[in-house]
C-alpha positions as CSV (number, residue, x, y, z in Angstrom):
1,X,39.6,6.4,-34.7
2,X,36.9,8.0,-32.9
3,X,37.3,9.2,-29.4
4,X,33.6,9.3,-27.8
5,X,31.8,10.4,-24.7
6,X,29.2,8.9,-23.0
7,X,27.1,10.5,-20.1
8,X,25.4,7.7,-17.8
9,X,23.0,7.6,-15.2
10,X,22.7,4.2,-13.2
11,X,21.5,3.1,-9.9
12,X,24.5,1.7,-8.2
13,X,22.4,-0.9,-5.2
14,X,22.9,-4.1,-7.2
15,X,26.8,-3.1,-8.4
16,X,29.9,-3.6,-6.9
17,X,31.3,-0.4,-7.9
18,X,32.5,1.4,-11.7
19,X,35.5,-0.5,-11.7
20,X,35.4,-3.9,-13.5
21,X,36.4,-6.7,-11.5
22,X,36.7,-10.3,-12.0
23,X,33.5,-12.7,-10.7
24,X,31.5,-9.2,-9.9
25,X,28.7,-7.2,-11.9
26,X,30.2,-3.8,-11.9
27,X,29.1,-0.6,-14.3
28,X,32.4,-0.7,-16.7
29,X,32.2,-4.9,-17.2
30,X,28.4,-4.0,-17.9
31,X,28.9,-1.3,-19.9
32,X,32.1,-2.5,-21.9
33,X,30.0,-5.8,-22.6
34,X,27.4,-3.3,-24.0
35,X,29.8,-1.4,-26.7
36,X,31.3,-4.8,-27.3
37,X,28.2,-6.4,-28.4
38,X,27.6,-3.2,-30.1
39,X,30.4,-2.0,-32.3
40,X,32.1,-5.7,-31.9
41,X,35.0,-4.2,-30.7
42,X,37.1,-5.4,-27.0
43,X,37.1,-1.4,-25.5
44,X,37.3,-0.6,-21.7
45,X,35.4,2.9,-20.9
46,X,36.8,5.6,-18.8
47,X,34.9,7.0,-16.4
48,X,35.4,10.0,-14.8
49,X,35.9,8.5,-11.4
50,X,35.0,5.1,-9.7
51,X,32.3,5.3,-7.8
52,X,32.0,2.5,-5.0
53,X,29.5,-0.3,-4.3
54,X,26.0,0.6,-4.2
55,X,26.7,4.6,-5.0
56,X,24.8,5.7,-7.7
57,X,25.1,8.4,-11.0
58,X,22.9,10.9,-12.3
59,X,25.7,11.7,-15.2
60,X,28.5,9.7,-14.6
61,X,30.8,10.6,-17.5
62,X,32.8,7.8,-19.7
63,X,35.2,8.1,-23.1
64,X,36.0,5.3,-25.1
65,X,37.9,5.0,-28.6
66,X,36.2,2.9,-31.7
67,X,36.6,2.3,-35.4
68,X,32.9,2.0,-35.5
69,X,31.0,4.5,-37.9
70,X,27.5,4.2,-36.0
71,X,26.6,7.3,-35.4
72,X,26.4,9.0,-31.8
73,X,22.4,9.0,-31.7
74,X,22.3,5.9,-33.0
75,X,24.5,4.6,-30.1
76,X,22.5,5.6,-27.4
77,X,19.6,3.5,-28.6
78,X,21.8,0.6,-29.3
79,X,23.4,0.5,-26.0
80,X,19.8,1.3,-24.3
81,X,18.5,-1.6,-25.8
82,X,20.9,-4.3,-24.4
83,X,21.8,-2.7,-21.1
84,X,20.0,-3.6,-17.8
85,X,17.6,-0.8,-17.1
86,X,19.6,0.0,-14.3
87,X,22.2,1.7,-16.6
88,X,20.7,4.6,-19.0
89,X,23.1,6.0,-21.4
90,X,22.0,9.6,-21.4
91,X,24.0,10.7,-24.3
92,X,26.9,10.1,-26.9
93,X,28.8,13.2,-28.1
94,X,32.1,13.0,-30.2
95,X,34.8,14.6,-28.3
96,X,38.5,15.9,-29.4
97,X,41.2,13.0,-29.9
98,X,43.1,14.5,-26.2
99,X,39.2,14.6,-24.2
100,X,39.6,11.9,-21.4
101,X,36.2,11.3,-19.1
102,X,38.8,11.5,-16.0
103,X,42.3,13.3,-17.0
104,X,39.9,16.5,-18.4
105,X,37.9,16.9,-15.3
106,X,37.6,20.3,-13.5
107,X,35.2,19.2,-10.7
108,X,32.9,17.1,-9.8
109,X,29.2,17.6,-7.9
110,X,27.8,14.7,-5.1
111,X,24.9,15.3,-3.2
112,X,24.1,12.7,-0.4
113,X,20.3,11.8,1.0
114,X,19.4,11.3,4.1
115,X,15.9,10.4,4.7
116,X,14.2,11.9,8.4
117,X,10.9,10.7,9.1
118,X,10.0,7.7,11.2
119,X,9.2,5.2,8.1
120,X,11.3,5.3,5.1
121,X,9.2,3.9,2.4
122,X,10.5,0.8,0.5
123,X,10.7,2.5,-3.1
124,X,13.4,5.0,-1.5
125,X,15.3,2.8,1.2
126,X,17.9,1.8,-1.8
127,X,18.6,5.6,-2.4
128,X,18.7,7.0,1.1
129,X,20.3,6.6,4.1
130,X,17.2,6.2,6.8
131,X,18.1,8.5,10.0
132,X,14.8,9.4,11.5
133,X,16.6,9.9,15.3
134,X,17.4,13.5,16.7
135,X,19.3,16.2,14.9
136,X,20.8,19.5,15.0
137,X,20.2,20.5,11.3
138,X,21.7,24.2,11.6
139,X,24.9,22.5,13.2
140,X,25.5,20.1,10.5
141,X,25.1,23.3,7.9
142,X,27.7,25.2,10.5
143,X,30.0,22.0,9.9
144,X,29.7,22.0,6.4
145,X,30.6,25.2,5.5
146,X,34.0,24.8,7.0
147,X,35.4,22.4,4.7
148,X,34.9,24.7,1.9
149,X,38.5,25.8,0.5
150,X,41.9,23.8,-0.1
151,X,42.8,21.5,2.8
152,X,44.6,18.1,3.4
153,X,42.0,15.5,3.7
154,X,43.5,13.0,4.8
155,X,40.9,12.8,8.1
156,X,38.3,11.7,5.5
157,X,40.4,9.6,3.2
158,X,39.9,5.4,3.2
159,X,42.7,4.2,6.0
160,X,45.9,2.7,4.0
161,X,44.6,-0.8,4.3
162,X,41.6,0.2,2.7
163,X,43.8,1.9,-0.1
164,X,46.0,-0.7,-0.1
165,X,43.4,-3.2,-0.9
166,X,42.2,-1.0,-3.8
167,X,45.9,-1.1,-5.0
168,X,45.8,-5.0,-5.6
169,X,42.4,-4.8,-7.2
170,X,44.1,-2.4,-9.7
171,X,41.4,0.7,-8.4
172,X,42.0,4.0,-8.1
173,X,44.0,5.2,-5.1
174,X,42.9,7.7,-2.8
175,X,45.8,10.1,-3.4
176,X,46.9,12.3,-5.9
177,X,50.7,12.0,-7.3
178,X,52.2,15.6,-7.4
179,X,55.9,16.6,-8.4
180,X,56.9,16.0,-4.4
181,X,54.6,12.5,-4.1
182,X,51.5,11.8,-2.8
183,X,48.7,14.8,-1.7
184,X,45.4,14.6,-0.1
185,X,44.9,18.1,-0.9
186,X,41.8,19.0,-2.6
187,X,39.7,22.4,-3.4
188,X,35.9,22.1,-2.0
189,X,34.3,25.4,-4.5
190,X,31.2,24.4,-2.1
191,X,29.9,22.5,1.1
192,X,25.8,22.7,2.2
193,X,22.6,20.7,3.7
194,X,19.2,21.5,3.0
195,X,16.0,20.2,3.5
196,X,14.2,18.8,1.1
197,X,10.7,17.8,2.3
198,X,11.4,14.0,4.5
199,X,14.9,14.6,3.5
200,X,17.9,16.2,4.4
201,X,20.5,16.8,1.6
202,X,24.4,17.3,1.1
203,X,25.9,18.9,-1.6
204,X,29.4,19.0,-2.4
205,X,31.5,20.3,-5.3
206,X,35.2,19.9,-5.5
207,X,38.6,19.6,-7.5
208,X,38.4,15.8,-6.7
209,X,37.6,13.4,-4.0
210,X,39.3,11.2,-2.4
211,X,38.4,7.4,-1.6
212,X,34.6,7.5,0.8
213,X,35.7,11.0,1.7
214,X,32.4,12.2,0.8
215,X,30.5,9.2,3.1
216,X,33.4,9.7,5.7
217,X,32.6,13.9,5.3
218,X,28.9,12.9,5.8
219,X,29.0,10.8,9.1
220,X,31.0,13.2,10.8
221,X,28.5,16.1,9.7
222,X,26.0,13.3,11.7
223,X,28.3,13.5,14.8
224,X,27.6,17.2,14.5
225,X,24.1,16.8,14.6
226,X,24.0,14.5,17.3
227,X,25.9,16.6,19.6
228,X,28.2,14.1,19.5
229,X,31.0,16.9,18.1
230,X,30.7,20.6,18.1
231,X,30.9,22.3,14.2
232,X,34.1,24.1,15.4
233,X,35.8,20.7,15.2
234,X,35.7,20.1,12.2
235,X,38.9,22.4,12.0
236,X,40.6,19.8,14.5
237,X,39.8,17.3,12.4
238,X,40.9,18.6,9.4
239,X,44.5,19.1,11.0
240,X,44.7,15.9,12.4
241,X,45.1,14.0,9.5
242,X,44.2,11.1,10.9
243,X,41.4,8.6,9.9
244,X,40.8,7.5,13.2
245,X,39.7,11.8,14.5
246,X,36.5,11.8,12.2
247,X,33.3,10.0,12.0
248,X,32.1,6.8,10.9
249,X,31.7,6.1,6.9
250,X,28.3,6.9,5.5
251,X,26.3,4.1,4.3
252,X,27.0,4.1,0.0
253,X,23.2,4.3,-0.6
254,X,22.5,7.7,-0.4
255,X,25.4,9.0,-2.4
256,X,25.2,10.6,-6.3
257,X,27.3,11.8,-8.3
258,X,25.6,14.6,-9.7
259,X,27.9,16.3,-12.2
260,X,31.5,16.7,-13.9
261,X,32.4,19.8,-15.2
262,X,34.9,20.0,-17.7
C-alpha cells in the first residue's frame, strides 16, 4: 500500500465546496471519481482542509492510499487528462505510511482579493470581491495586524447553526477538540493588506482556521475601512466572543488558499 500526496490547484466558482456531498459537484467527488477511473480503485482523498463554496486553491494539499503501481509522474498526467480543467493536479509525491494531507499540517497561508476600481472586468469578477466605494486602506492594515498571535476566535467563527448544519452534512466543524473540549483558539504567525495594482490584498498565515473565519476576518477589516469601526476594536471584538460583535462574512470569491506547510 502506497500512501500518496497530491498538490491541487482549482478554481472553486462552479463547486460547492472540497467536501463530497450527495446531488452536488464538489472537489473530493471530482477528484475521487478521477483516481477511481484511474487506478480502479473506490478511495476518498484527504485534503488538508475544506474549503467552502466558490473558494478557490492554488495548492490545496490531498493524501490518498492505493495498491496501484503507476508511478507518481505518471499520475499527474492521468488524472490531468480526465479532470475538468478547473482542477490541475500540480503534483504526486510518495509520502511516509503516517503523512496525512490534514492531521500533519503546521499552517496554512489564504490571501483574499479585493478588486478597487470602478469596473471590475468580467475575466476577474469570479476571483475577486468588487469594492470600488471609499476606503481607509492604512486602517484596515492597522486592523490586521492586531489579530496576529494566539486568541479565541470565536468572533469570527460560523454561528452554531451554521456549524451545526455542517455537523449533519458530515463537514468539518469549526472547533478544535482539546483534552478540556472544544477551543477556538488559534495562532495567526501573520496578518497584512497590500496593494496590488486595482487590488487590495489580505494575507493570512495561521495554526488553523476556523469555519469563514477568514471571510468573517475580512468584512470586519472592511468596517475598518469604512469608518464604520475604529482598528482599536478589533481587540473588543476579539474578547467578545460573540458572532454577532464582528462584521459581515466576506463574499467566498476572493478567497485562496495559498499554501500548507508541513
Amino acid at each position: 500500500m502506497r500512501n500518496l500526496k497530491l498538490v491541487l490547484a482549482y478554481d472553486g466558482a462552479d463547486f460547492s465546496g472540497w467536501q463530497v456531498q450527495p446531488d452536488a459537484a464538489t472537489i473530493q467527488g471530482t477528484l475521487a471519481w478521477a483516481i477511481g477511473r484511474v487506478t480502479s480503485e473506490n478511495v476518498l482523498p484527504q485534503g488538508s482542509g475544506r474549503t467552502d463554496a466558490g473558494v478557490h486553491a492554488l495548492a490545496q494539499v490531498a493524501t490518498f492510499a492505493t495498491e496501484s503501481p503507476i508511478p507518481a509522474e505518471n499520475l499527474v498526467k492521468a488524472l490531468n487528462d480526465i479532470l475538468l480543467p478547473s482542477i490541475r493536479v500540480l503534483e504526486v509525491t510518495e509520502a511516509p505510511p503516517d503523512f496525512h494531507a490534514r492531521k500533519s499540517a503546521l499552517a496554512k497561508t489564504y490571501r483574499y482579493r479585493i478588486y478597487r476600481d470602478a469596473i471590475c472586468p468580467p475575466f476577474l469578477a469570479r476571483y475577486v470581491w468588487h469594492y470600488p466605494y471609499p476606503l481607509d486602506e492604512d486602517a484596515m492594515r492597522q486592523a490586521a495586524a492586531l489579530v496576529v498571535g494566539e486568541h479565541d476566535f470565536t468572533s469570527f467563527a460560523a454561528v452554531d447553526a451554521e456549524i451545526d448544519s455542517l455537523n449533519r452534512e458530515g463537514r468539518e466543524v469549526s472547533r478544535k477538540q482539546t483534552s478540556t473540549g472544544f477551543s477556538n483558539v488559534r495562532r495567526v504567525f501573520a496578518s497584512s493588506w497590500e496593494r496590488q495594482g486595482d487590488e487590495l490584498v489580505y494575507t493570512i498565515r495561521g495554526s488553523g482556521f476556523l469555519h469563514h473565519m477568514v471571510r468573517n476576518l475580512v468584512g470586519t477589516f472592511v468596517l475598518v475601512g469604512k469608518g464604520t469601526l475604529p482598528p482599536s476594536d478589533l481587540a473588543r471584538i476579539l474578547d467578545a466572543q460573540s458572532r454577532s460583535a464582528a462584521g459581515p462574512t466576506a463574499p467566498a470569491s476572493g478567497l485562496y488558499l495559498v499554501s500548507v506547510d508541513y
